[in-house]
C-alpha positions, 0 to 999 in steps of 0.5 A, a space after each residue: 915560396 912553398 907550394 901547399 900539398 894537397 896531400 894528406 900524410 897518414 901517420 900511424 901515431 899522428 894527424 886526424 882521427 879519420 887519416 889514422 883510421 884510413 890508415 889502419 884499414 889499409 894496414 890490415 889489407 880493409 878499403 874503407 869501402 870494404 868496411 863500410 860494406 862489413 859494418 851494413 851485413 849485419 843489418 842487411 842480414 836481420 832484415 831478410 830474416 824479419 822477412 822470411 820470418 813473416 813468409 814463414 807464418 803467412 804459409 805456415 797458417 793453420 788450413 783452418 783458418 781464413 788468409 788473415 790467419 785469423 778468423 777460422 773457416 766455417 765448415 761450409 767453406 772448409 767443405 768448398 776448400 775439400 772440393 776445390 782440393 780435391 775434385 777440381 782437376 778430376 777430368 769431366 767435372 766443372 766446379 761453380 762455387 758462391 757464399 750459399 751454394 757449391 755446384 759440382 757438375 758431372 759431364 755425362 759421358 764421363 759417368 754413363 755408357 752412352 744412352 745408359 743410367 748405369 754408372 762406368 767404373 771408376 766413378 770419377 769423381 763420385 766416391 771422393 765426393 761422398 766421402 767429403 759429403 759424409 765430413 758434412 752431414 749439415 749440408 743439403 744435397 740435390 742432384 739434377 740430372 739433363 740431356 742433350 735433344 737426340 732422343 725423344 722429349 719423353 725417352 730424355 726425360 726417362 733417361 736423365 731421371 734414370 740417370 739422376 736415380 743413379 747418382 743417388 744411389 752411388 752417394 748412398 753407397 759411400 755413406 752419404 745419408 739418402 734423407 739428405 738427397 734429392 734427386 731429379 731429372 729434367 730431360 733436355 729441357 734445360 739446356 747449358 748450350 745450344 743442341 745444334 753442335 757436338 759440343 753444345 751437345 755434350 755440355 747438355 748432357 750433364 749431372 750437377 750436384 748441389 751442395 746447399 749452405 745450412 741456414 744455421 
């Protein structure tokens, strides 16, 4: 009896379509394998460049338009963007941001000799906020001033008054219109953290400017 082979003879002229195809791979120094994974790179290819095509448009939008890239922002959100942008890694200033209002506090310390209305140069932040100002001459601006307990009630009251005076002057002086400035001081009757500690203190003593959403 003859045993059968389990053996497949690959003959360049003969046998099956697959045998004759495995067997020109080889001739050619392919594994299968090889091929297959040649016959995949084109696809692999088109798919990573659908996706940085996609990258691409999302981070290539217009800084006019909203995150769809769609429906352009409103000047007021184009202002909260340039302050954002622009004074939120300034030292001594916090940003407090909502759909109707944009509150940008000054710490004191930052802006004022210590016991003094009268501005240190530089202004910290004040001249880059007047010139954001300026590009928004829709928006209502209040500033209010405070202080910390250490003086008297009356003298507190005098100074952040003083104080908030200042500020004013210093938007005015970088263009910003005064008609669309108020300016008031609140003493330490409105404290953002407890006078007992230094640093309840030192969050007291602050200049917030408000920047108010156009009804329009």
């Amino acid at each position: 009896m003859h045993k059968k082979s389990n053996s497949v003879i690959h003959c360049p002229g003969g046998g099956d379509g697959v045998s004759r195809e495995m067997h020109r791979m080889r001739e050619f120094g392919q594994s299968p394998e090889r091929l297959g994974m040649n016959r995949k790179l084109p696809v692999i290819l088109l798919f990573y460049s659908i996706a940085l095509s996609a990258c691409a448009g999302f981070f290539g939008q217009a800084p006019d338009q909203g995150l769809s890239g769609g429906k352009p922002l409103t000047a007021f959100e184009k202002q909260r963007v340039e302050c954002q942008t622009r004074l939120g890694r300034v030292e001594g200033i916090s940003i407090e941001q909502s759909p109707e209002y944009i509150r940008i506090t000054f710490r004191c310390d930052s802006l004022f000799d210590r016991n003094s209305e009268r501005i240190m140069p530089p202004a910290h932040g004040l001249d880059e906020l007047a010139d954001i100002l300026k590009a928004h001459p829709e928006t209502e601006i209040k500033v209010d001033a405070h202080t910390d307990c250490i003086l008297s009630e009356e003298d507190n009251m005098v100074l952040s008054e003083m104080r908030a005076a200042s500020v004013k002057e210093a938007l005015m002086a970088g263009g910003v219109d005064a008609s669309r400035i108020t300016a008031r001081g609140w003493g330490e009757s409105k404290p953002a953290a407890s006078n007992a500690t230094d640093a309840g203190r030192l969050a007291n003593r602050r200049v917030c400017i408000t920047l108010i959403r156009s009804p329009s």
